[in-house]
N, C-alpha and C positions, 0 to 999 in steps of 0.2 A: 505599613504597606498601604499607599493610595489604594481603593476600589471603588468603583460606584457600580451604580443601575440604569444600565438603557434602557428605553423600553423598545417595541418595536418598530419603532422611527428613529432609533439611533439618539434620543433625546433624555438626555439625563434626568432623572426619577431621585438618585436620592445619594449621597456622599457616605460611604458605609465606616463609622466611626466609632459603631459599639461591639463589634464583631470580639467573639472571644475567643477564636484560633481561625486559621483559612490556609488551606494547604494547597497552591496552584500548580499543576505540572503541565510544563509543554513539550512536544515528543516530536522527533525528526521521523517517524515510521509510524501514521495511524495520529488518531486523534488523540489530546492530551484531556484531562480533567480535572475539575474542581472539590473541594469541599471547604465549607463555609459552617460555620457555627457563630449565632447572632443570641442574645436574647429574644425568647418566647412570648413579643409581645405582640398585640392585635394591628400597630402600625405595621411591626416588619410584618407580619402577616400579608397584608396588603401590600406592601411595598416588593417583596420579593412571588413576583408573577413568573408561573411557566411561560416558557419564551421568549422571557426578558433578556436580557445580556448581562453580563459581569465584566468590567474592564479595569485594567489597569496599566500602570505605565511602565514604558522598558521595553513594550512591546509589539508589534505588531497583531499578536491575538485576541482571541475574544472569546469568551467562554458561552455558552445555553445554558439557563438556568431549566431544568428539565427535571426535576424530582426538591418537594419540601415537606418537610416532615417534624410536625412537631411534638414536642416530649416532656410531657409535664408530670412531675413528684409531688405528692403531698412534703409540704416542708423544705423544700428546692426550687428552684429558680429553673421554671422552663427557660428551655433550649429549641431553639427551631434551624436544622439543617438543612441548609441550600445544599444541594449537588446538580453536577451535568458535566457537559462533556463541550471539546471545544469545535468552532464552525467547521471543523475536518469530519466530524459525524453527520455534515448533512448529505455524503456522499449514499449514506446510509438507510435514507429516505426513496432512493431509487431501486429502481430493479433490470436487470437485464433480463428479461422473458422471449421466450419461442413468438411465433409470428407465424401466419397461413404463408403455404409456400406461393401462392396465387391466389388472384381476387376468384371467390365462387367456391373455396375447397376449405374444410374443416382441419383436414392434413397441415403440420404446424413443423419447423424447422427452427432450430437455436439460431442466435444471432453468433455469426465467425466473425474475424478478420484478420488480416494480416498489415504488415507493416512495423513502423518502430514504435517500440514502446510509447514513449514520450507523443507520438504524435495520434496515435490509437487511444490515449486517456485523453488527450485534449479534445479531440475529435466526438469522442462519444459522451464527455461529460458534456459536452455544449448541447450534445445532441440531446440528453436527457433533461436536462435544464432547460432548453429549451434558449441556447445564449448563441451570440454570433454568426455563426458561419449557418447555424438551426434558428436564426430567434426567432420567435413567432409570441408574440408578445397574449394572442388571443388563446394560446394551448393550458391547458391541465399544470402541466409539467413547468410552464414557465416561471421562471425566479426573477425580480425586480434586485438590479445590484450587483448581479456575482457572474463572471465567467470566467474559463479558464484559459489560459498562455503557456504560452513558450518563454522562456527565460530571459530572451532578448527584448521581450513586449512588456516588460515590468518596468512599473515604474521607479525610481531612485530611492523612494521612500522603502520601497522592499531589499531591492538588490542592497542597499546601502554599501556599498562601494566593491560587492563584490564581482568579480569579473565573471563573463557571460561563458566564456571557456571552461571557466571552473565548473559552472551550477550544471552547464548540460550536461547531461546523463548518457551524453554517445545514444549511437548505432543501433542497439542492439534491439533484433525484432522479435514478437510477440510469438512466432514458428519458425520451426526448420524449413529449408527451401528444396524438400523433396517434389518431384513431379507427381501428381495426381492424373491418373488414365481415365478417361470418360467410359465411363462403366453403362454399355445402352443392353435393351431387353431384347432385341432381336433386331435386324438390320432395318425395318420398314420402320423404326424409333427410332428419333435425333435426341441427341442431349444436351441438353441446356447447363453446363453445372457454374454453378457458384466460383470454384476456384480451381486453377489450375496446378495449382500451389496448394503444400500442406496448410489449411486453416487453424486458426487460435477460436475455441469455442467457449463461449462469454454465458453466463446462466448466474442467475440469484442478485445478491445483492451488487449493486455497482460499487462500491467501499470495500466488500471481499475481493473483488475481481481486480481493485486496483491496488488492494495488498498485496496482491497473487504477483500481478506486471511488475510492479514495481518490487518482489521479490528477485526479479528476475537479472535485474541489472544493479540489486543491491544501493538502490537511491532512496530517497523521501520523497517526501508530498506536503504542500501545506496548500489551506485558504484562509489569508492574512489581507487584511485591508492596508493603505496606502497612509504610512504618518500619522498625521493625530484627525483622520479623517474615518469614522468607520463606518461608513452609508455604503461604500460600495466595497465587494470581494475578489481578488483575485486567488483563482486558485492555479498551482502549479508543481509540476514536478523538478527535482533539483537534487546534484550531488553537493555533498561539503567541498570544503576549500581548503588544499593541502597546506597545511601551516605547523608539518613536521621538520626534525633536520634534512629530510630526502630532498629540499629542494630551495631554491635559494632566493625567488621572487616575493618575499616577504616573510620577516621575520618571524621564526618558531616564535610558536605558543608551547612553552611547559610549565605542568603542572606539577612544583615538588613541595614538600614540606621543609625541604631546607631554601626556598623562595619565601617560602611563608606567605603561599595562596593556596595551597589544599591541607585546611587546620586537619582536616579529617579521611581518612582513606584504608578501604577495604578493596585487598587482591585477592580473587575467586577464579578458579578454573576447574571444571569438569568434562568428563566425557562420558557421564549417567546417557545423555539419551543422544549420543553421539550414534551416525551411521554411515557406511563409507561404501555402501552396493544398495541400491533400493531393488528388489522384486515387485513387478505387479501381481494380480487378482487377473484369476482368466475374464475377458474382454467376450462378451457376447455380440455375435454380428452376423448377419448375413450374407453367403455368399453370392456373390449375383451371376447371372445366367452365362454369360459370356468366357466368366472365367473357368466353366466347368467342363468343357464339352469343344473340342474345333468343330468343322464341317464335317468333316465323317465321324463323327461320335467318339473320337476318342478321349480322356479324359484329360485334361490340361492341366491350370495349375493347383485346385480342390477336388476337395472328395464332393459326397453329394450336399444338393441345397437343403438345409433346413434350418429350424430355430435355435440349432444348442453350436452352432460352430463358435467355436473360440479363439482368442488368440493370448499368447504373454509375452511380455520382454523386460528387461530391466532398465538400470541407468547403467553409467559409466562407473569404472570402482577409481577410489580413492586413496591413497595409503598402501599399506602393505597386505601381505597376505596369512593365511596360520589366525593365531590369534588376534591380528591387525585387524582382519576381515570381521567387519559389524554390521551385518545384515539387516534390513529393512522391509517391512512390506506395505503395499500401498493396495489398499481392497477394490479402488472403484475409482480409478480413474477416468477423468472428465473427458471423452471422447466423443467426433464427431463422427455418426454414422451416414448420414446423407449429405448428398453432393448436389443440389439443384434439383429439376426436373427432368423427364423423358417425356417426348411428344410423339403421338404416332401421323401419319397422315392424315386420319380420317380426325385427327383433332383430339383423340382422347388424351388423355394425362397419365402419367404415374410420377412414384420419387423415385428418384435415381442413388443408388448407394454408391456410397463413396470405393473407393479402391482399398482394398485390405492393405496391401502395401504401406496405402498412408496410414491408416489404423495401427499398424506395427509400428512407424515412425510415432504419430501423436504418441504412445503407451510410454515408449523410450523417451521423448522431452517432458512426458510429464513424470517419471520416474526420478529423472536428471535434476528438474524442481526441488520432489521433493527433497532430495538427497542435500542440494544446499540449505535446507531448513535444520536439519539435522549437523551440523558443522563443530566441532569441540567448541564450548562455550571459556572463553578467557577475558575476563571483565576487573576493569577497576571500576569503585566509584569513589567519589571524596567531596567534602563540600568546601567549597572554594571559600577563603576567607570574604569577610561583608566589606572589606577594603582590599581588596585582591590589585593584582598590577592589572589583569586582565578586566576588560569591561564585556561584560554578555550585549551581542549584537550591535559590537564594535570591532573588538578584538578577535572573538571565537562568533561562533554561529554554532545553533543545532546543522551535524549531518558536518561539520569539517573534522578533519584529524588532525590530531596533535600529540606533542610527545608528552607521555606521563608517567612519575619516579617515584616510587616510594624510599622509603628512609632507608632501605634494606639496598639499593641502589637496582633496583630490578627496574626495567624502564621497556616501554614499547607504545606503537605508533594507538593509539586507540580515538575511537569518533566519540562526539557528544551527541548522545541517542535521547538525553532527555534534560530538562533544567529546571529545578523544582526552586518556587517559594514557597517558605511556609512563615507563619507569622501570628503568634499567640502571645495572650502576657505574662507568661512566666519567660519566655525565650527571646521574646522582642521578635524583628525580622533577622532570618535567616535566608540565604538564596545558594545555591551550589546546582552544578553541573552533574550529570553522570555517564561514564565514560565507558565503551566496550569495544575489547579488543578483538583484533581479527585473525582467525587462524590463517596459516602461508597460504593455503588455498584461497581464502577470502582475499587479500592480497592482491593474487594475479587476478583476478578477474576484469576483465576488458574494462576500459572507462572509469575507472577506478583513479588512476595512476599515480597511485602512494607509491612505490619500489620502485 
């Protein structure tokens, strides 16, 4: 297995020749990693720098050398371990933080938005980055090299002949499109709010938050450089490409042992932490003034203001009912409580709380979330012969579906979620796929369109 060492100009440091195992995985959902076992000597020492790079061929990624450690016996032969993770971890380097709601006020607001998925991750990773539509080349935050696309803005070297139909990820937006009421403190206050529309509320790491979106519409994510060029990054989100029997614009990919391209294959199916109803965790909120009381004092749609009102709602149920029914619970869902500002006449400020209403909606989309996290787990894996008919990111890609049989004749549509090399001297090189299947719900889901 070729590997060398970039440093960080992209400029080859050293052809890695004496390695004594190195296990590569790359992953169509989240970043993939490395592990590397070299001889413990004072070159590789030197030679294997934090935040150097690891490349090899076959593919579009790039690993971060990000942890080395070395290990020496009296009477053995130090060992010095490379490990990291690949350029999909540097999403992980950012943060999505609260914000003053106005210049002058110490009062601070999460960062919301709405819109489609796909275009709310491009949008805000450029914007943390500091790339594009955001560059500002003089900020903190800016990255020399990398920003993100849409699928159509990729160059050939990526796409490698995949169609642009395929990789888009649809439609599908980051919130429900319930109506939000502008919730004011008393008539002689105007409201300013943020949205009119239920909001998607963004907090912590920007890497979780696009695990989370990118949950949503059950796609990937990668940041893969262009060809045999790796100075600059494009990152982007993408579905696989259907190269099951369901459809007939290009030839099924199967993987069977009587092809004699998966020497090796393990069928696994559980429903250990399967759930098919999520319950939330009562929601602490404030009622606001408007909604308590019409003009003659009668009580409208809450009881009285104070700190402890709550609220709960679940997800959508799944499956059957009796013993079918597999309950969930979600303690602390991620909800937005304020909606903009209230401004009086005389100039003063307040926040303005969002509408309960919407708070009941956010509780229910983010139950509904979780609920597809929780989905019966039906999984093959198998390692693809080292002469396989199929060529990796030729033939297959991480994140396409394909049809895959074991010996038993049991067969069904399943993606390639990950594709490991490993390469030691007792084994030689090894490279295989691994493949997970999707329950009938996962199936239907919008944007998908395997069925």
């Amino acid at each position: 297995m070729y590997l060398a060492v970039l440093d960080e100009s992209m400029i080859i440091q050293h052809i890695c020749e004496d390695y004594k195992s190195v296990v590569w995985t790359e992953r169509f959902h989240g970043f993939g990693d490395f592990k590397l076992v070299v001889p413990g000597t004072l070159e590789n020492l030197r030679t294997y720098q934090l935040d150097y790079y690891l490349y090899t061929k076959g593919t579009n990624k790039l690993m971060i050398i990000e942890q080395v450690e070395l290990n020496t016996e009296y009477g053995k032969e130090s060992l010095l371990t490379v490990s990291g993770r690949s350029l999909e971890s540097i999403l992980d380097r950012r943060v999505m933080h609260p914000y003053p709601m106005w210049d002058g006020t110490l009062l601070c607001k999460h960062e919301r938005t709405r819109g489609k998925v796909k275009d709310v991750i491009k949008h805000y990773t450029n914007l943390l980055f500091k790339q594009r539509d955001s560059l500002d080349t003089s900020h903190e935050r800016y990255v020399l090299g990398f920003g993100w696309y849409s699928v159509d803005e990729l160059p050939d070297g990526i796409r490698r002949g995949r169609p642009t139909s395929s990789l888009d990820i649809g439609n599908i937006e980051v919130s429900g499109d319930g109506n939000v009421r502008p919730m004011n403190y008393a008539h002689e206050w105007t409201n300013n709010p943020d949205y009119s529309k239920d909001p998607y509320t963004m907090e912590g790491s920007w890497y979780k938050i696009v695990q989370n979106l990118t949950d949503l519409t059950m796609s990937g994510w990668a940041i893969e450089y262009d060809g045999e060029d790796p100075y600059y990054w494009y990152g982007y989100t993408y579905n696989g490409v259907n190269r099951t029997f369901n459809q007939g614009e290009r030839p099924p990919v199967v993987f069977s042992p009587k092809y004699d391209n998966l020497s090796k294959a393990t069928y696994f199916k559980s429903k250990v932490g399967t759930r098919t109803k999520i319950f939330s965790g009562a929601v602490k909120f404030t009622v606001p003034n408007n909604l308590l009381f019409t003009n003659n004092g009668y009580q409208q749609e809450y009881l009285d203001q104070n700190g402890d009102s709550a609220m709960q709602n679940n997800s959508i149920r799944v499956g059957t009912t009796g013993l079918g029914l597999r309950e969930g619970y979600l303690q602390s869902p991620s909800i937005e409580h304020t909606n903009g500002y209230m401004q009086a006449g005389n100039g003063f400020k307040g926040v303005a709380t969002v509408d309960p209403n919407s708070i009941y909606r956010q509780i229910h989309e983010q139950c509904n979330t979780e609920l597809w996290r929780h989905m019966p787990i039906e999984m093959f894996s198998g390692e693809a012969a080292q002469q396989s008919m199929y060529i990796y990111n030729e033939d297959f890609f991480l994140g396409d579906f394909v049809q895959i049989q074991n010996e038993f004749g049991q067969q069904d549509i399943a993606r390639v979620t990950e594709y490991i090399r490993t390469s030691s001297d007792s084994e030689g090189d090894v490279f295989y796929p691994t493949f997970e299947s999707l329950s009938d719900i996962q199936k239907s889901k919008p944007g998908l369109n395997i069925t």
